[in-house]
C-alpha positions in Angstrom: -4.4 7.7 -39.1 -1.7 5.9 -40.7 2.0 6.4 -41.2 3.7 9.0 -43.1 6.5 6.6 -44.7 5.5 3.2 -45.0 8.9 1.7 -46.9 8.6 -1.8 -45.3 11.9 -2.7 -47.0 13.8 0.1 -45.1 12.1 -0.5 -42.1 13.0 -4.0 -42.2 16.7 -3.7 -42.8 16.4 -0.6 -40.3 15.3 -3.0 -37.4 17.3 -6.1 -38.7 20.2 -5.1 -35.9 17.9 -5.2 -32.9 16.0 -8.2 -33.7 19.3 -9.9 -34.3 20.4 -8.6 -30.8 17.1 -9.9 -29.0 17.6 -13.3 -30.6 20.7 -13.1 -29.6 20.1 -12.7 -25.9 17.5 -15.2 -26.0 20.1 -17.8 -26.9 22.7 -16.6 -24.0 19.7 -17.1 -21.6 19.1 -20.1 -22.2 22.6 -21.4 -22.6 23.2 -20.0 -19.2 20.4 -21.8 -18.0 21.3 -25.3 -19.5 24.7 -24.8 -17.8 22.9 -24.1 -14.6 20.6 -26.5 -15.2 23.9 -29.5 -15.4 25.9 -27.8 -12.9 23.0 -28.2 -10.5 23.1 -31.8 -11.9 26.4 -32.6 -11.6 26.9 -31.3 -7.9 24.2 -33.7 -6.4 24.9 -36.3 -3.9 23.3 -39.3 -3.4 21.1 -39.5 0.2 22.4 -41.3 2.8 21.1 -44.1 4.5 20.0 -43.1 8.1 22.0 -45.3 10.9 18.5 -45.1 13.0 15.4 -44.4 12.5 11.7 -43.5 15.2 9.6 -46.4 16.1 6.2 -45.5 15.4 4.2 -47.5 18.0 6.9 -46.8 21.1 9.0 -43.3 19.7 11.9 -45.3 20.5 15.3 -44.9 18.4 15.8 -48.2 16.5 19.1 -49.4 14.4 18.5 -49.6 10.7 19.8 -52.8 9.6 20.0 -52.9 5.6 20.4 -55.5 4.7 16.8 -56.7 6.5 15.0 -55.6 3.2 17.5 -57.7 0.6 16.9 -60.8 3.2 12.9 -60.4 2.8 13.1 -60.0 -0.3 15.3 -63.3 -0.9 13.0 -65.0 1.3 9.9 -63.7 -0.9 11.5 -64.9 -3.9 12.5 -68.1 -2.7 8.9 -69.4 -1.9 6.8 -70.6 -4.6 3.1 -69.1 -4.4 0.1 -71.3 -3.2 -1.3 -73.4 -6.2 2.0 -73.3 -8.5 2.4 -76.7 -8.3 
């Protein structure tokens, strides 16, 4: 069966309105979201460094010291391989 009235012209300036409105609303989503999206951004903090950390071997508490990493790595870079004479 097929439709009575088949003016595609009328139909398309009939439904221009809606179509307009769903576009429409598609583009306040996802504005909305972008702002989310950098407000969620924007309100994140850095992690802190934790002041002591669990021994694995004893379960102990131990002091983080942090600058021991920047010192091994100064020492690491300091040294001059094996064989680069």
């Amino acid at each position: 069966m097929s439709a009575p009235n088949t003016d595609l012209q009328k139909q398309q300036h009939q439904h221009r309105v809606p179509l307009w409105g769903i576009w429409g609303g598609l583009g306040l989503v996802a504005a909305m979201f972008l702002v989310w999206l950098s407000w969620v951004f924007a309100g994140g903090q850095m992690p802190e460094r934790p002041q002591t950390v669990i021994d694995d071997f004893t379960g102990r508490p131990m002091a983080v010291n942090p600058d021991a990493a920047l010192e091994r790595v100064a020492q690491t870079l300091d040294r001059v391989p094996p064989g680069a004479d």
